[in-house]
N, C-alpha and C positions, 0 to 999 in steps of 0.2 A: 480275551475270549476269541477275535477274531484269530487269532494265530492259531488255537487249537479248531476252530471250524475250516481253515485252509487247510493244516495235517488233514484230517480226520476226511474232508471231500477228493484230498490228493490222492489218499492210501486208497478209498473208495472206488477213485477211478481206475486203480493200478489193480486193486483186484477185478475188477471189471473187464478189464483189458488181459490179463493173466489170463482169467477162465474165455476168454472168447467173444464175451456177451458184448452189446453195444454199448458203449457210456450214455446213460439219457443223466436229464435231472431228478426225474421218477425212482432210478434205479440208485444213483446216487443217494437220495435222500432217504432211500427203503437201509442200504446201509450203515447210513450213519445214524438210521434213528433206532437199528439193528445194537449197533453197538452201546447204546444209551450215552451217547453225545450230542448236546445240543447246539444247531447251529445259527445262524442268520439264517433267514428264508432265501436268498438271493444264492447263498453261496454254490448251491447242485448248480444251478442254472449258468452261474458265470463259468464253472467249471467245466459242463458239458459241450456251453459253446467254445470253448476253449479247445476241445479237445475234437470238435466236428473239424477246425481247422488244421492244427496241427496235428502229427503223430507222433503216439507216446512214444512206440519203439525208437525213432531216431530220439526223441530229446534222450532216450533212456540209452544208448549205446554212443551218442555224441554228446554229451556233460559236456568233457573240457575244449570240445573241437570247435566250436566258436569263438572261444577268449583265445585259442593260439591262433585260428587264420585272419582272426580282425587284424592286426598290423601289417600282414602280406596285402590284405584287401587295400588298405589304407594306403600303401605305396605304389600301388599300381598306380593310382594316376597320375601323382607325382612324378613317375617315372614319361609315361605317357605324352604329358603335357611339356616336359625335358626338350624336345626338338625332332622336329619330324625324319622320319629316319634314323638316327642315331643311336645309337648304343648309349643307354643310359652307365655314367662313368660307375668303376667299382667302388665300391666304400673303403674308405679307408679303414684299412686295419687298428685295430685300438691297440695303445700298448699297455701288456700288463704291466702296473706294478709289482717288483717282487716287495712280497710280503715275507718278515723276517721268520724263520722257523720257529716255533715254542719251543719254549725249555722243557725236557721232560722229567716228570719225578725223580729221578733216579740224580741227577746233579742238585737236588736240594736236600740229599745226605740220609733221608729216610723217605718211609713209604707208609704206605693207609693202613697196609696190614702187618707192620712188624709187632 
């Protein structure tokens, strides 16, 4: 049940935020009880403080842009703490393996549509 009360206060807030309006918990729970979905009573409320803090729009145009910059983040200091001044050294380059080519259909003497 809780999993359909987080959709249902999410979508809530997104149309909240679409049309303009401010995210309250009032206006959230006017939606969701709009829609005939029933929720936890906590859930407007945790959502709307949720949402006084951060903005929808960045979480909504940066999805993937925090799981690719976390490893950049993570090595800055590494780099940092390396020796004052210095040029942190280049990484080594990895060596591919080559990977053998596939056979393709046509050397095993017939094919899917003869």
């Amino acid at each position: 049940m809780s999993s359909v009360g987080e959709a249902a206060c999410s979508y809530a807030a997104l149309i909240l935020h679409d049309d303009g309006i401010p995210i309250t918990a009032e206006k959230i729970a006017t939606l969701v009880k709009a829609a005939n979905v029933s929720v936890e009573s906590y859930w407007p409320s945790l959502f709307a403080k949720l949402f006084e803090k951060c903005d929808i729009e960045n979480l909504i145009t940066n999805v993937g842009a925090a799981a690719a910059g976390a490893p950049v983040a993570a090595a800055a200091p590494v780099a940092a703490a390396g020796g004052g001044g210095a040029a942190a050294p280049a990484p080594a380059e990895e060596k591919k393996k080559e990977e053998p080519e596939e056979e393709s259909d046509d050397d095993m003497g017939f094919s899917l549509f003869d």
